[in-house]
C-alpha positions as CSV (number, residue, x, y, z in Angstrom):
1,X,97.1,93.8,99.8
2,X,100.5,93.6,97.8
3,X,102.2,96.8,97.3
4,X,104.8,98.1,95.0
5,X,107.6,96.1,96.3
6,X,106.0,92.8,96.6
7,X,105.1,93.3,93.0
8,X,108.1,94.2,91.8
9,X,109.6,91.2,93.6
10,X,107.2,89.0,91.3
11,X,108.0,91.1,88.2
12,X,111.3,90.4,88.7
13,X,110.9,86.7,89.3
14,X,108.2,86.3,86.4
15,X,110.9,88.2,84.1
16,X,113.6,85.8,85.0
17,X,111.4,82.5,85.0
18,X,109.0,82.5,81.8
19,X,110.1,85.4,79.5
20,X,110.6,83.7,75.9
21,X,108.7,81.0,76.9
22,X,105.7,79.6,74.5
23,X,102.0,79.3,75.6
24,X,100.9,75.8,74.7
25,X,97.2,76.0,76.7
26,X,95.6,77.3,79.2
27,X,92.8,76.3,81.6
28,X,90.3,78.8,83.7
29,X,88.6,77.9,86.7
30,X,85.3,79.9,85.3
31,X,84.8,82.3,88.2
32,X,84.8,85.4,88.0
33,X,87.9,87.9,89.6
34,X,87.0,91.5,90.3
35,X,85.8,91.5,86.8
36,X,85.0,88.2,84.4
37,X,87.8,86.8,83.1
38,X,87.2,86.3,79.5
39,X,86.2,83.0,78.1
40,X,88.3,83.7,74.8
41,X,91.8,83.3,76.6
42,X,93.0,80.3,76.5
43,X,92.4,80.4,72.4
44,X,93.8,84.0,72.1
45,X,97.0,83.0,74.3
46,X,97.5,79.5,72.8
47,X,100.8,80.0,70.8
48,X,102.0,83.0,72.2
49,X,105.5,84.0,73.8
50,X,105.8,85.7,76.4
51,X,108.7,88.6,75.6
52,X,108.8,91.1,79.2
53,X,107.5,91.3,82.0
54,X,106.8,95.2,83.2
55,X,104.9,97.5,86.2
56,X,103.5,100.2,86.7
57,X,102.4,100.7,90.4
58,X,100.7,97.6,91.6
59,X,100.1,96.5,87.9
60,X,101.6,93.6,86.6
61,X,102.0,93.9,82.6
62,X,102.7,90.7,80.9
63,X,104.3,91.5,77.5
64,X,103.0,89.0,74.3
65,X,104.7,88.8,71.1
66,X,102.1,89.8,68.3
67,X,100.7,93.1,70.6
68,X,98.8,91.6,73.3
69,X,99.4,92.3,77.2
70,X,97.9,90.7,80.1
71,X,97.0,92.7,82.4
72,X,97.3,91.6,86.2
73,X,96.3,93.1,89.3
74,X,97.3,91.3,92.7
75,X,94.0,92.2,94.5
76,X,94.0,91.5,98.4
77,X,95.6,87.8,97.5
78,X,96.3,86.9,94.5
79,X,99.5,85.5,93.6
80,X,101.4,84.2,90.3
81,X,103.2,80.6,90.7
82,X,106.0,79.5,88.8
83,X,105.4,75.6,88.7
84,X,109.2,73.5,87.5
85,X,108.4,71.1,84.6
86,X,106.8,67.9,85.6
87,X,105.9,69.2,88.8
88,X,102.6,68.5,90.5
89,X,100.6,70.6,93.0
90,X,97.6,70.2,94.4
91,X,95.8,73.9,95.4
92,X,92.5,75.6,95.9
93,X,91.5,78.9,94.2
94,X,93.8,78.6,91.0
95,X,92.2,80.6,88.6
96,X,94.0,80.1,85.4
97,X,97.1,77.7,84.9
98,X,99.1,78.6,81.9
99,X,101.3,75.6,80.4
100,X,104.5,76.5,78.5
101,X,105.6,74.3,75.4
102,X,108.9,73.6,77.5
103,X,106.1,72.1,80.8
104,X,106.9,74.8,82.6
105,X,103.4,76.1,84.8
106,X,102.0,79.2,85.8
107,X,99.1,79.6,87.4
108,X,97.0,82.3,89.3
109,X,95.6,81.6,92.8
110,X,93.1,84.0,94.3
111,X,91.2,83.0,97.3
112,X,89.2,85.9,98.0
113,X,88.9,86.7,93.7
114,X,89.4,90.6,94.3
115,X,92.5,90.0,91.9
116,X,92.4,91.0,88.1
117,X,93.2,89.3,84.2
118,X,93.0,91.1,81.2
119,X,93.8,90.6,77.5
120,X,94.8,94.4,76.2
121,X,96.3,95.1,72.7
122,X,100.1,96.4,74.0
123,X,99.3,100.0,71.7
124,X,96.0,100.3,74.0
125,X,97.5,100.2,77.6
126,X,98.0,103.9,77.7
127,X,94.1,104.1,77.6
128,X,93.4,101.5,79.5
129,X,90.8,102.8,82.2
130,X,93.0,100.7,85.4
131,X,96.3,102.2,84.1
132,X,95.1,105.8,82.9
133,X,93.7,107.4,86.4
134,X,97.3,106.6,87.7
135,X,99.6,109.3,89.0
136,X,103.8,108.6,89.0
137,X,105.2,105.7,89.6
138,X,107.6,106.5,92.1
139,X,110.1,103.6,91.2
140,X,110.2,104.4,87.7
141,X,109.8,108.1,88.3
142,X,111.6,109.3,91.8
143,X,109.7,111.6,93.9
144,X,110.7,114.9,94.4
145,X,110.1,117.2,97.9
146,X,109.6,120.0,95.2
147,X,107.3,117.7,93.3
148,X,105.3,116.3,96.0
149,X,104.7,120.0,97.6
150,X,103.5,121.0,94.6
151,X,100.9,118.6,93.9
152,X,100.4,118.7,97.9
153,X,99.5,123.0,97.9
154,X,96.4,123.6,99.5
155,X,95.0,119.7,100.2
156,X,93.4,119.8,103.3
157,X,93.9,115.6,103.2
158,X,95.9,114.1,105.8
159,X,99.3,113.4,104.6
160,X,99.1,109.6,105.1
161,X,95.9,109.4,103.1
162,X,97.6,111.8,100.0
163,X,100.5,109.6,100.0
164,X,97.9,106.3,99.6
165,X,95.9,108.6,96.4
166,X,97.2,106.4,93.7
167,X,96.3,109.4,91.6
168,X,99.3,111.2,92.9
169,X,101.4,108.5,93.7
170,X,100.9,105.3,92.5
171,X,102.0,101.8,94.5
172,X,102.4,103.2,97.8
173,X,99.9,101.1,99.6
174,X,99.1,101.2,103.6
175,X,102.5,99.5,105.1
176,X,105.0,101.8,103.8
177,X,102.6,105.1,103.6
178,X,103.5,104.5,107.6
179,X,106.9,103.4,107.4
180,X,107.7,106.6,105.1
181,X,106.4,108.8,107.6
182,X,108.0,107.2,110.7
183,X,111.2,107.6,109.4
184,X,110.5,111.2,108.3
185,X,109.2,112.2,111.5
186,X,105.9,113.1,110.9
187,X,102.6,112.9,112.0
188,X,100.6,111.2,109.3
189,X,97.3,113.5,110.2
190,X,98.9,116.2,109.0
191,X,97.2,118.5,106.0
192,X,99.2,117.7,103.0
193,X,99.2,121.3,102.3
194,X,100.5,122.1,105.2
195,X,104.2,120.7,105.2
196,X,107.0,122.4,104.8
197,X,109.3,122.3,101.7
198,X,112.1,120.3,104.5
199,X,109.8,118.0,105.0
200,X,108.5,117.0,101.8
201,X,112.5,116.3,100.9
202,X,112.4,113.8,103.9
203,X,109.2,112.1,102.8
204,X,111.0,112.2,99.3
205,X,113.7,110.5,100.5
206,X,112.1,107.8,102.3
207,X,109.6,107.2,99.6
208,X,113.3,106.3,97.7
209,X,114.8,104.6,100.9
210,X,112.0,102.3,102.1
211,X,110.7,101.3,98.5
212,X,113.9,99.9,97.0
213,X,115.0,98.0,101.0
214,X,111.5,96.7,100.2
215,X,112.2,95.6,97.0
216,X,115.5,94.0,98.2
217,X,113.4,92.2,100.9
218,X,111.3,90.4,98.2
219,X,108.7,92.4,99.9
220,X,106.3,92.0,103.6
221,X,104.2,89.0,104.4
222,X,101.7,89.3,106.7
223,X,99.1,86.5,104.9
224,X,99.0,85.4,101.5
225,X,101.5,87.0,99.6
226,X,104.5,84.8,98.5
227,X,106.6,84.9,95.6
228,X,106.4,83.3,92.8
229,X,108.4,80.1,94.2
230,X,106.3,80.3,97.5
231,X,108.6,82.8,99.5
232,X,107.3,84.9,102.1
233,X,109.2,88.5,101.8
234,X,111.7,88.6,104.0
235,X,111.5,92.8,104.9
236,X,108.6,92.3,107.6
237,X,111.6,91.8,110.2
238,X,112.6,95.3,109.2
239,X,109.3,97.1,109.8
240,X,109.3,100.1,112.3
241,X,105.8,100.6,112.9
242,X,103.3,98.9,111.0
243,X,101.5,96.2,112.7
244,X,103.6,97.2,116.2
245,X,100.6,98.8,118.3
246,X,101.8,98.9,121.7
247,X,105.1,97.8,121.5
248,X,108.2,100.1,121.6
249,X,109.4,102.2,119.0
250,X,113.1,101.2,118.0
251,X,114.1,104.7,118.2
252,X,112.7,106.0,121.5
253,X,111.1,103.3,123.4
254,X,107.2,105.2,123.3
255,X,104.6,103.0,122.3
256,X,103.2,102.6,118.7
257,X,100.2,103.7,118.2
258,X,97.5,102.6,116.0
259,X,94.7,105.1,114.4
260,X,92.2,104.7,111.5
261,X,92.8,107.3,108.6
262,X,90.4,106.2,105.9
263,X,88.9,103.0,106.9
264,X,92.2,101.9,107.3
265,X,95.0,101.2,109.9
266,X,97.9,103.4,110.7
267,X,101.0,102.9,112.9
268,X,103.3,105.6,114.3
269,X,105.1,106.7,117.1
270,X,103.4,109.8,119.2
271,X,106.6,111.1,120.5
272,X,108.9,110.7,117.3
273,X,105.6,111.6,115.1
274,X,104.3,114.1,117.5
275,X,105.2,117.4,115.3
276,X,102.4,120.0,114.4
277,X,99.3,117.6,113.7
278,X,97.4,120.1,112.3
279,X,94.8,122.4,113.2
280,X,93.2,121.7,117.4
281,X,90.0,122.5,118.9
282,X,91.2,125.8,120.9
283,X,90.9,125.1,124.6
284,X,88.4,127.7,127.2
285,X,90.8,129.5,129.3
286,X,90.9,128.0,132.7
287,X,89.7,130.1,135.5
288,X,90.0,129.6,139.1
289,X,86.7,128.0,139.4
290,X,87.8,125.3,136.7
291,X,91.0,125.0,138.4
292,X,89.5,124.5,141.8
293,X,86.7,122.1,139.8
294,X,89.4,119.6,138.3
């Protein structure tokens, strides 16, 4: 799934490519995303200019002139492409293909149709039940260690799974939840509750570090994601431990490590990683019988 920075990355893109451009129609493929999209559209974006392009966590928010937003979510693979005028593609999945009065394209492609597109009146996206549940954006709001310890105090949750709550903070996805806490030398099943206020500045800090050399990567391909000229992001080559089981860590040389938190994957080094993990089953003494047994 896209993340914060491969969002961004299109934000930026999208901002630069149509802002103050003109809708002149639109066409929908007539399946449904994660949630209809609605039939309405095209007539309720024809004429419209497109005046900012915005984000909040993995949201994409599409600024109209008159007080209408469209509301985008990336899903597992879904992707926005910027299509030059005159130019002709030929492509599966394309879900709605928006033509500017200049002939400039863009269309939505989402093979597996997890993605979302939504028409919101711009005063109504502070309400808007995707947007509402979300905690910080850490982009537009930098985390604190203060901060993060005190929404952290007493959570049992392993601190790789707290750092994925999009109600606490909101765009940091699998990938860089592990790359965060590589680089901040922790183990990722420890309780959230349970760090110290030194090591809440460090997973501060690289919350801050890894994000914005994410962002200046155009973001990490693994599959679908591409920008919106059909890039893949160029900051895979920079990744530490995500998607490195088995092979050495750049730092010490141990193996990576690969665990399931959640129903999903994570990466990290055991001996860089391998602080206070949390609470242990307490081992039986060992008497001379077990000794002699073993």
């Amino acid at each position: 799934m896209p993340e914060l920075p491969e969002v961004e990355t299109v934000r930026r893109m999208l901002d630069e490519s149509v802002r103050g451009l003109t809708i002149r129609s639109v066409a929908l493929s007539g399946h449904r995303l994660r949630e209809p999209i609605p039939a309405t559209l095209p007539r309720r974006l024809r004429g419209r200019t497109i005046e900012r392009v915005e984000r909040t966590a993995k949201y994409l928010l599409i600024g109209l002139d008159r007080d209408l937003t469209i509301l985008s979510h990336l899903g597992m693979s879904g992707r926005w492409l910027v299509l030059s005028p005159g130019q002709r593609l030929t492509l599966p999945h394309v879900h709605a293909r928006i033509r500017f009065t200049d002939g400039t394209g863009l269309w939505f492609q989402d093979v597996r149709r997890f993605g979302l597109l939504r028409l919101v009146p711009t005063a109504d996206l502070g309400r808007d039940p995707a947007l509402a549940r979300l905690g910080p954006d850490p982009v537009a709001e930098p985390p604190t260690g203060a901060g993060l310890r005190a929404v952290a105090r007493g959570s049992r949750m392993a601190v790789k799974t707290f750092l994925m709550d999009q109600r606490r903070i909101a765009g940091l996805g699998n990938i860089y939840a592990s790359e965060v806490l590589h680089r901040a030398g922790l183990d990722p099943r420890r309780h959230a509750g349970g760090l110290a206020p030194g090591e809440w500045e460090a997973v501060a800090a690289e919350i801050r570090a890894v994000l914005a050399e994410a962002i200046a990567g155009m973001g990490t391909t693994f599959s679908t994601y591409r920008t919106v000229w059909g890039e893949p992001g160029r900051y895979g080559e920079s990744l530490r431990v995500y998607d490195r089981a088995n092979e050495p860590c750049h730092r010490c040389g141990t193996p990576i490590r690969r665990i399931v938190q959640g129903q999903r994957s994570t990466f990290y080094c055991p001996s860089c990683q391998g602080g206070r993990s949390g609470p242990r089953r307490a081992r039986a003494p060992r008497t001379p019988a077990t000794r002699r047994a073993r």
